[in-house]
C-alpha positions in Angstrom: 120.0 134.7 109.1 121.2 131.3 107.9 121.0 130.1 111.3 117.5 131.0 111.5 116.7 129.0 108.3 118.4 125.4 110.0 116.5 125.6 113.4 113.1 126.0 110.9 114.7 123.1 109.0 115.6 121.2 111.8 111.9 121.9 113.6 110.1 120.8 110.7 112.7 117.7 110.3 112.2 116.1 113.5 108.3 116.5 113.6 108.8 114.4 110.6 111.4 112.0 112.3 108.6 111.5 115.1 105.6 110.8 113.0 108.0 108.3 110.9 109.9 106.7 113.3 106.4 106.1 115.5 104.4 104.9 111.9 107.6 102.3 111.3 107.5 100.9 114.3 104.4 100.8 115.4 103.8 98.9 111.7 106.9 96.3 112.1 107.4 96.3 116.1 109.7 97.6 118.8 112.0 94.8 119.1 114.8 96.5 116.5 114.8 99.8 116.0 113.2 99.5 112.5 111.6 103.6 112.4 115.4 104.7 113.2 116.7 102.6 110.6 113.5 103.3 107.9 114.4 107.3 108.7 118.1 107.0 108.4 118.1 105.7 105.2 115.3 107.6 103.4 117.1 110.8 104.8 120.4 109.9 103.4 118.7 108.5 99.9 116.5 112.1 99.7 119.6 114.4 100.7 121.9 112.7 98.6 119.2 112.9 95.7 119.0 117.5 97.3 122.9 117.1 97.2 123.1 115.9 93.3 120.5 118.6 92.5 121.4 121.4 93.9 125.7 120.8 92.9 126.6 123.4 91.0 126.1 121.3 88.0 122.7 120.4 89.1 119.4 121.0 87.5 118.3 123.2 90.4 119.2 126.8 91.3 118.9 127.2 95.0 119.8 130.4 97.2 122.4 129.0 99.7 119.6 130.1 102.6 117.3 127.8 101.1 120.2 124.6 100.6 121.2 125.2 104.2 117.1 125.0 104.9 116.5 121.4 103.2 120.5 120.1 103.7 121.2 121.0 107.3 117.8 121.5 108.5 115.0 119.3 107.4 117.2 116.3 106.8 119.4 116.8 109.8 116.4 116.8 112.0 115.1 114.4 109.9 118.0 111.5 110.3 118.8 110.1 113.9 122.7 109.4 114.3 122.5 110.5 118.1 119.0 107.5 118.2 121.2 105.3 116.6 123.5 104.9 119.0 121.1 105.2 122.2 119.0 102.4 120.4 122.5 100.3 119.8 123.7 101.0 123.1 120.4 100.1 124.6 120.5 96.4 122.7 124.3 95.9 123.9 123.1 96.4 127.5 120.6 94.1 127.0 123.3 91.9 125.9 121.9 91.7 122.7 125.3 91.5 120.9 123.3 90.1 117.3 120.8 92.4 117.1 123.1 95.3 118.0 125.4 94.5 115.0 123.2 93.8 113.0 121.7 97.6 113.2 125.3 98.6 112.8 125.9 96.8 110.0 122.2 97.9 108.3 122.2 101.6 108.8 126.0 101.9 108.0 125.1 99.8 104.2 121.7 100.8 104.0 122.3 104.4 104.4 125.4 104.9 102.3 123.3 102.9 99.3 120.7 104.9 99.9 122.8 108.4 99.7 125.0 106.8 96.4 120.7 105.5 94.9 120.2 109.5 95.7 123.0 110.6 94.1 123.1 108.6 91.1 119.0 109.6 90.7 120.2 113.3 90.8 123.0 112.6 88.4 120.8 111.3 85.9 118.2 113.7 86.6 120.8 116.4 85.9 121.9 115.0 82.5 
């Protein structure tokens, strides 16, 4: 039944990912892949907050349905790893080497600060 709890997840997740991604860029432009990026690292910030949480030290109790739900579901349909690199690969065809690197570079830092700014939140939410 677990499985049936992801794909829900994971439905629900990338309707979000669509209207976010679409929001982002359509705000800041299509030249860099700034609604992959925005996505990547709110996902990792608000699953690494979910993470903390729900630990078994966490503040909240959650059936392991319902952690599989929010964890592997809604925020892995929610973050874009497999964009990512289409986008990248895109902008190294296009021979554009900088701007390639420099989304590299940005989602790999942004998105581990913002799992670690998640997980700190949840630590100190648990205390």
């Amino acid at each position: 039944m677990t499985w049936l709890w992801v794909a829900c997840g994971s439905a629900i997740g990338g309707a979000l990912r669509y209207w976010c991604s679409g929001l982002v860029a359509r705000t800041i432009g299509e030249t860099f892949p700034w609604g992959t990026l925005a996505v990547n690292v709110v996902g990792s910030l608000l699953l690494g907050l979910f993470v903390a949480l729900t630990s078994p030290d966490g503040r909240l109790l959650v059936s392991p349905n319902a952690r599989q739900f929010v964890a592997l579901g809604l925020f892995g349909g929610f973050t874009t790893f497999s964009s990512f690199s289409v986008q990248t690969l895109a902008l190294v065809q296009d021979g554009e080497w900088v701007r390639a690197g420099a989304n590299i570079m940005a989602s790999v830092v942004l998105c581990l600060a913002g799992a670690w700014a998640g997980f700190a939140a949840g630590g100190l939410i648990n205390r």
